[in-house]
N, C-alpha and C positions, 0 to 999 in steps of 0.2 A: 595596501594591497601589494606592492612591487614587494615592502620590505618580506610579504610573506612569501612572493616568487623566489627571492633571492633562498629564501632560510628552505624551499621545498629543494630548489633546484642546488643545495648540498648537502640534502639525503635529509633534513630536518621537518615533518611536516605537521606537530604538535597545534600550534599556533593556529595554524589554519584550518585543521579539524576540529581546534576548541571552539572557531568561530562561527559553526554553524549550529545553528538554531535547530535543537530535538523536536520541540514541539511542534511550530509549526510546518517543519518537513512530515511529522508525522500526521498533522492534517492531512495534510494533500494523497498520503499516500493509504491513507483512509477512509478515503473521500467516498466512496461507494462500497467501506465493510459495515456494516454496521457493528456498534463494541455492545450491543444490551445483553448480552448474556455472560454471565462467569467469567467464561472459559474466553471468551472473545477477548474482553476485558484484560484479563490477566497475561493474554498471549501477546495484543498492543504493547502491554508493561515491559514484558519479555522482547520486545523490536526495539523498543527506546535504548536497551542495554547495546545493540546490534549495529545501531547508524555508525556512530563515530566510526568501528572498528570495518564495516563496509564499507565507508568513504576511505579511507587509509589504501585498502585493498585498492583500491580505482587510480590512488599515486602509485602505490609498487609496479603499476604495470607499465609504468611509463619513465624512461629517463631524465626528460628536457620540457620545462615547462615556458613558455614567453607570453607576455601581453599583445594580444593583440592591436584592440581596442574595448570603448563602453557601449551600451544600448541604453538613454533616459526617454522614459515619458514621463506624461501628469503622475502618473499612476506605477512604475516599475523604474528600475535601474538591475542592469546585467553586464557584468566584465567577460570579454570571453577571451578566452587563453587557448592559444597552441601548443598541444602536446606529442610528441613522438614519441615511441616504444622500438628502434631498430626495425626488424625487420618486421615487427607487428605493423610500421607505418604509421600514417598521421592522422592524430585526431583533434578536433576541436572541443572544447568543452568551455558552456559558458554557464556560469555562476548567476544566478539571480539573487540578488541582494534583499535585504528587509529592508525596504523604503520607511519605516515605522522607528528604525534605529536610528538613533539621528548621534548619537557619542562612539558608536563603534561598528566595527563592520562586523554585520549578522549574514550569513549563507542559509537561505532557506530552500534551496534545490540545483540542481543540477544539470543541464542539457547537453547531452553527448549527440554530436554532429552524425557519429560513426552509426549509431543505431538509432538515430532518429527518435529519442523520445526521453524524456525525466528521468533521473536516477529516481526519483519516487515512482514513475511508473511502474520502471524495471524490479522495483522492492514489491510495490504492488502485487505483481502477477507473481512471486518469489513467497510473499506470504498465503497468497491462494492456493501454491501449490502446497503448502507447510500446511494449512486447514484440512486440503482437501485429502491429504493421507494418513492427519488423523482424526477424519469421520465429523469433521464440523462445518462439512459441505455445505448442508442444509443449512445453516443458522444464516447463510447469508443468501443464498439462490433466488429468492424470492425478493430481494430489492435490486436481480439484475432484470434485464431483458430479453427477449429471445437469443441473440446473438453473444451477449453478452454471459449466459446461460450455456449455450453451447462451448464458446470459449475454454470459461473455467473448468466444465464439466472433462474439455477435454485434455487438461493442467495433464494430469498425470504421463500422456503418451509425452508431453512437452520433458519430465521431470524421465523419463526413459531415454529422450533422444541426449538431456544435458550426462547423464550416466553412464550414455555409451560415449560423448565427446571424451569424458575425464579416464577413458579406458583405450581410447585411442581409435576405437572403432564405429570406422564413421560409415561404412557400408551400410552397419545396423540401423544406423542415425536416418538414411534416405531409407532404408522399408517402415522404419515405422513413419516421417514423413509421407510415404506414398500409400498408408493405412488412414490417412487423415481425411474427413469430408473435404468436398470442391471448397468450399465457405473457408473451411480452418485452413488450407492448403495455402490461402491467399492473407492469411494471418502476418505480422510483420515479423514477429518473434521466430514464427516456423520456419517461413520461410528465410531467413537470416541464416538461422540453425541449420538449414538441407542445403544454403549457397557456401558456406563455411565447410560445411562435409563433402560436399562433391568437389569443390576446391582443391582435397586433396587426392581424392579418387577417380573420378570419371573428367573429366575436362570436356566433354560433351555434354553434357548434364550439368554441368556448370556454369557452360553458355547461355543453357536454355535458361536455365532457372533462374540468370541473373536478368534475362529481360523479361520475364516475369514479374522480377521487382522493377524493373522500368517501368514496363504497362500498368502494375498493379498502384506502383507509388512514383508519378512522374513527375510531382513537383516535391517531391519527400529532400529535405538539407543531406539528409544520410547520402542521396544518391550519386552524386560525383564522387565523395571518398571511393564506395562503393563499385563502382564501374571504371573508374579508372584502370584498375589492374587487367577490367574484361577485355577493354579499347586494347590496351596497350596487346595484352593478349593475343588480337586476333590482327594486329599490326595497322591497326584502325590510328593512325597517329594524329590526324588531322580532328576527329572526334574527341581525341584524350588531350588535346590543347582546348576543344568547347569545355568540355566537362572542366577542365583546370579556370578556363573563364570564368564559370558558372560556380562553381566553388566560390573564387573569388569577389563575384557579387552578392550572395548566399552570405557569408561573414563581413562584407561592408567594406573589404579590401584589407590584402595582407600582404606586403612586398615579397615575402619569403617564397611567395610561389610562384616568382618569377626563376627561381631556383629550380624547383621542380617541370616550372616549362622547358627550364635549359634542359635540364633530362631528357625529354622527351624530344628536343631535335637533335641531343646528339645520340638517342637510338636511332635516328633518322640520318645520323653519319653529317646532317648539316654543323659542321663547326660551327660556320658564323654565328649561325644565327644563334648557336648556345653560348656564346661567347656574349654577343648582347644583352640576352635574356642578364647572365652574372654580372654584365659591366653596369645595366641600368640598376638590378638591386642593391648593387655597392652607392649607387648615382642618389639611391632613394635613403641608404642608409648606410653609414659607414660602416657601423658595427655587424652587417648582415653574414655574419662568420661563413658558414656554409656556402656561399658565395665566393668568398676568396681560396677556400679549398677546392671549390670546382673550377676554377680560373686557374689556380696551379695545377692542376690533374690535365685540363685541356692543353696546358700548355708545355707541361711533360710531355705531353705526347705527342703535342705536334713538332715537338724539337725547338721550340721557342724558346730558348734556355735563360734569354737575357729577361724574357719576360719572367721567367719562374723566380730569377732572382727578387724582382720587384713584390711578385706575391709570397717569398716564403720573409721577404724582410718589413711587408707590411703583415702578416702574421704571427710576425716576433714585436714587432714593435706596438703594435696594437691590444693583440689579446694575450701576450705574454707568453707565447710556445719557445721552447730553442730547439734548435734542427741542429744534427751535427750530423759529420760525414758517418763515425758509426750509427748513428739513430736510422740513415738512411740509406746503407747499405744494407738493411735487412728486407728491403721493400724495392720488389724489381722494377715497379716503374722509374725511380731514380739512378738506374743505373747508367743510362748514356748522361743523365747529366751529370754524374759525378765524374766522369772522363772530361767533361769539357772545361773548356777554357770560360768558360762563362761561370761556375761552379768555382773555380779557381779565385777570379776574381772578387766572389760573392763572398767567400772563404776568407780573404785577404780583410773587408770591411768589417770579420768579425776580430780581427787579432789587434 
């Protein structure tokens, strides 16, 4: 598994998508189509061609991938991995392995934290909506349930709001959301889709809608990614260190977000205690890179200059960076320390 972190996390992700298992992902995500007819049959065949190159799509979106930890029972084993996307932010995604493979490592699905549900799921309601607009609606309606009936029936308005996402207009996105019944309104898909559009439009509406998905899913894993941004939002800081808690009990604990706590007290203008937060995740792990960049940035800017020398030469000697005076004169927070005499000296250990 690591050797395939290593080979994803420099642009290679072959390997890892050869190792997931077509068929029995495509159980699962089958699990209530029924294939007895042709066309059903033949369009299954038609998804098997599609996995590998969907899972692929789900690495492009993200730069940096880390182990976190495993999940075993009698019965399952699941690796789950940290993944970041820049400013798309962090997501967790954990691997459920074929317990049945005992020579090699088989992926039979996939659980993304960020949306709270199976990449089979998400294929799922993706080929419901493929059936449903071309006219083979019926062949499957009657192995759902009423809810479940209304749901798919209502795919299409879903296959409208994803159409105006990829067009950029996301105004369109919340009227046909607020065309949806009370029932589909509280859907997790939909309403995902209307907190993502008002996001970029209304910020009042964005509020609401995101405690919506509080009330509506209040022990859902998605929801601290989720609300995070809300907390911080409405300057709630004290709640977006719970929710960072609560995260961290949700995944079985991940030092890295001790990192992200730090963040959040120094939007709080509290140094120390950001400074902590970076000192203990260095304490818990050396390699926690992000950590010693944020300890040089604090310390940039607090004018700690002797200290900055310590982190930009445990940054060189660890994860192999080199800093030079031009590298760092293009970046204005180094600039009082390139005046100093601490900077001088740090310069000197490199000649």
């Amino acid at each position: 598994m690591f050797d395939y972190l290593e080979e994803i996390n420099s642009g290679s992700t072959e390997n890892f998508i050869n190792a997931f298992n077509e068929d029995k992902f495509l159980d699962r995500m089958f699990a209530d189509i029924p294939t007895d007819s042709y066309d059903l049959r033949q369009f299954r065949s038609g998804v098997k061609n599609s996995v590998k190159p969907s899972i692929s799509s789900i690495f492009s979106s993200f730069t940096e991938f880390e182990y976190v930890n495993y999940t075993q029972t009698e019965n399952s084993f699941s690796i789950l991995i940290r993944c970041e996307a820049g400013e798309a932010g962090l997501n967790y995604l954990e691997f459920e392995v074929d317990v049945e493979s005992r020579d090699e490592l088989r992926i039979i699905d996939i659980f993304s934290y960020f949306s709270g549900e199976y990449i089979s799921t998400t294929m799922n309601r993706n080929a419901k909506m493929i059936i449903s607009e071309n006219g083979m609606i019926s062949n499957i309606l009657n192995s759902l349930n009423i809810k479940e009936k209304e749901f798919t029936q209502s795919l299409p308005k879903l296959v409208k709001m994803q159409k105006y996402r990829s067009m950029g207009d996301f105004e369109e996105i919340l009227k046909v959301y607020d065309s949806l019944s009370k029932s589909m309104k509280q859907e997790k898909i939909f309403l995902l889709t209307a907190i993502s559009a008002a996001q970029t439009t209304d910020e009042m509406r964005y509020l609401k809608l995101i405690k919506e998905y509080e009330n509506e899913f209040p022990d859902d894993p998605s929801l601290p990614l989720l609300t995070l941004d809300y907390y911080l939002l409405r300057g709630e800081l004290e709640t977006a260190h719970e929710q960072i808690d609560k995260l961290d009990e949700i995944v079985g604990g991940d030092n890295y977000l001790n990192v992200i706590r730090s963040t959040i007290c120094s939007i709080a203008e509290d140094l120390s205690c950001a400074r902590s937060y970076l000192e203990t995740a260095i304490e818990n792990n050396e390699f926690e890179e992000d950590a010693y960049f944020g300890l040089l940035e604090l310390e940039l800017a607090s004018g700690n200059f002797k200290k900055v020398n310590d982190h930009l030469s445990a940054l060189e000697n660890i994860f192999g960076y080199e800093f030079s005076k031009e590298s760092m004169q293009k970046v204005e927070i180094y600039k009082s320390y390139l005046e100093s005499e601490d900077f001088k000296k740090w310069q000197s250990t490199k000649n």
